[in-house]
Structure formats: structure tokens, C-alpha cells
N, C-alpha and C positions, 0 to 999 in steps of 0.2 A: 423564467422561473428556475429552469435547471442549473444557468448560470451562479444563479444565488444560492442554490442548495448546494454547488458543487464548491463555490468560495466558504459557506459553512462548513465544509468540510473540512477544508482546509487552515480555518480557524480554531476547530473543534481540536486539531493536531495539534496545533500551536501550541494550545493550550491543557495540552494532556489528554481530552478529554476521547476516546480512542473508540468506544462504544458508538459514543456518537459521528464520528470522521465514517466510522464502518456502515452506518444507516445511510450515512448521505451520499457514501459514496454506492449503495446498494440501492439506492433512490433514483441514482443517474444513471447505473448500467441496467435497468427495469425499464426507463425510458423506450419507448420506441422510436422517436425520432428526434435523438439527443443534438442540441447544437455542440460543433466541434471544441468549442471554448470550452464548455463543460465536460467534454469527454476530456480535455488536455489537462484538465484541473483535477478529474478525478484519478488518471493516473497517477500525478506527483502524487497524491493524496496516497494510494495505493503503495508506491515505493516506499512511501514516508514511514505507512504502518506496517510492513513488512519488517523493516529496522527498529523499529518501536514495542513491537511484541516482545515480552520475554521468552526465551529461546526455553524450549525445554529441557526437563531436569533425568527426564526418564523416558528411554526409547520404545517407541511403540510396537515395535516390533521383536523384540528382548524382553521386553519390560524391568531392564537392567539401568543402574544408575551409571547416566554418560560419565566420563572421566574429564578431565578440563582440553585436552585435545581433542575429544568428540566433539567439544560445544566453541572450541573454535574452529575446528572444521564446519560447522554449522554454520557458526555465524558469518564465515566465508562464502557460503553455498547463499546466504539471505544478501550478503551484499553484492555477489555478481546477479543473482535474480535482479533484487532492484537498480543496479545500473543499464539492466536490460528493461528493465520497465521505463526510463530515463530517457534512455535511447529511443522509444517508439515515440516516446510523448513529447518528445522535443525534435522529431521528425515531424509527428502531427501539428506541433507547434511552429514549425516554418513553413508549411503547408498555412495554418491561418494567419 
């Protein structure tokens, strides 16, 4: 069952649909004794909506409007995170 909420999730990305990738993927880390296929699915899932969000516009800590080098600095900081998320999951994933 996890497996299949964890490929909805991944479908859900596909197809924009971001709310819902975030429930299924909050579905399978709630699990207790998640099978590994689905833990590997919910990472991609994770990296995928990490890149997917839009970046914010105003810093929380300022509450100042970013400048266009803040927000690629940002979106730098979002793609080496999900390259690291990548790398576990596709660790986990020669492991299964």
C-alpha cells in the first residue's frame, strides 16, 4: 500500500499537483514500518518538490525584499540540498 501512495506521489509531481506529492509523501514518512521501495520513492518525491516550490520573495528574517542575487543564491542552497537528497536515495536505491 505504501508503495502505491508513494508512486501517487510521484505522479502527483508530474503533474503539478504539489499539495498533494506533500500528503503522500507525509503519508509514507508517518509510516512505521515503511517498505524501502517507498521510502526511495518518497525521497525523489522530496528532492523533486524542494525545486518545485517557488523561492521566496521576502526574507524572514529582514522581512526585506530579496534582490535577484539573493534568490539565486537561494535557489543554489535548494539545488545542492536536493542533489543531497539524490544521493541518499539512490544509495538506498542500490541497496534495493
Amino acid at each position: 500500500m505504501q508503495d502505491r501512495i508513494a508512486e501517487c506521489g510521484r505522479i502527483a509531481v508530474k503533474y503539478g499537483l504539489i499539495s498533494y506529492a506533500e500528503g503522500a509523501c507525509s503519508t509514507v514518512a508517518r509510516a512505521r514500518q515503511g517498505s524501502l521501495r517507498a521510502k526511495v520513492l518518497t525521497e525523489y518525491t522530496k528532492a523533486e518538490l524542494l525545486l518545485r516550490k517557488p523561492s521566496a520573495d521576502i526574507d524572514p528574517k529582514t522581512g526585506m525584499k530579496l534582490n535577484t542575487l539573493q534568490r539565486q543564491i537561494e535557489d543554489f542552497e535548494k539545488r545542492i540540498e536536493a542533489l543531497k537528497i539524490l544521493d541518499r536515495a539512490m544509495i538506498a536505491n542500490k541497496k534495493l
